[in-house]
N, C-alpha and C positions, 0 to 999 in steps of 0.2 A: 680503295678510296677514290670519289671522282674528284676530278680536276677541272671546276669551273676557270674559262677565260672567255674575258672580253671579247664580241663577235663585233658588235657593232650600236651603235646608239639609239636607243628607240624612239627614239625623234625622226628618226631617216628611216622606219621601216613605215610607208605606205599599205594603207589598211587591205587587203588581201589583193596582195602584191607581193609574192614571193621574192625572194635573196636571197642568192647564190652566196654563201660563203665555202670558206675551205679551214678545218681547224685539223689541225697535225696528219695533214693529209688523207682527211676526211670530208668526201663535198658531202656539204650541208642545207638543207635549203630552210630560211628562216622566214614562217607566216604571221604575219599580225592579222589576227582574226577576230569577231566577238569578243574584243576584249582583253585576249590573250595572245600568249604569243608563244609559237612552237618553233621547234628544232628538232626537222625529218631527214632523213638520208638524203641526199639529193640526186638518187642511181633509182630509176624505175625496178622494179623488181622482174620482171617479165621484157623490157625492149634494151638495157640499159643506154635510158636517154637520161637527160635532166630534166627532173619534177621543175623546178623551179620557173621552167617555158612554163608551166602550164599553167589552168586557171585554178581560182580558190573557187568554193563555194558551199556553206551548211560544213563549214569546219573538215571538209575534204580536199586533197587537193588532187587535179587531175592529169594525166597526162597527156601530153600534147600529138603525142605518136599516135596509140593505137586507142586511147580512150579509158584506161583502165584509172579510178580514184582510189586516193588510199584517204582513211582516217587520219588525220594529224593528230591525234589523241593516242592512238592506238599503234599506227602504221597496217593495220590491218587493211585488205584489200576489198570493194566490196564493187567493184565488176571485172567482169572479164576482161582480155586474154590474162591479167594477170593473177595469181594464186597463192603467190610468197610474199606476207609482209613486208615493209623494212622498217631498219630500227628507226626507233625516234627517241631522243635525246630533251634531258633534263634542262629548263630552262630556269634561270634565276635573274631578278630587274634591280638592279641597286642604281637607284637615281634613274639618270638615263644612259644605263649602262644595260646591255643584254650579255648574259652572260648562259654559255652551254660547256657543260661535259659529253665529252665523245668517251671517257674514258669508261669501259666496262669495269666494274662491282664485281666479284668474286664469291 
């Protein structure tokens, strides 16, 4: 069973402008983007930096090291050096509440 918790207010997340959160020792990076709003790992999968430096754009977000974008839908990677996904986490908006589970589904 997942375990949504409160990350932060969606009032304060700036339209693709990533945030850095951390939820039960999981960094997270939170994008408001077209509308929506996602919860990605926040560990590059190929440099481990933090996505959250980098830029949004077209619902991806990219890293600031070597260049590699991942899908915030997906977490899928779609350039190079990088090749490994990372998760991306369920987001829920109650009011102006952003709520994510990090917890894995069995």
């Amino acid at each position: 069973m997942s375990a949504f918790v409160k990350v932060a207010a969606l009032s304060e997340l700036e339209e693709d402008t990533p945030k850095r959160v951390e939820i039960d020792g999981t960094p997270v990076s939170l994008v408001r983007t077209e509308g929506e709003v996602f919860a990605i790992n926040d560990i590059c999968s190929h440099a481990n930096v933090s996505l959250s430096e980098g830029e949004v754009e077209d619902c991806h977000i990219e890293c600031w090291l070597h260049g590699s974008s991942f899908d915030l839908r997906t977490g899928k990677p779609d350039g190079l050096p990088a090749t490994r996904p990372v998760p991306v986490y369920p987001v829920k908006i109650e009011g102006d509440d952003v709520l994510v589970s990090v917890t894995q589904e069995s």
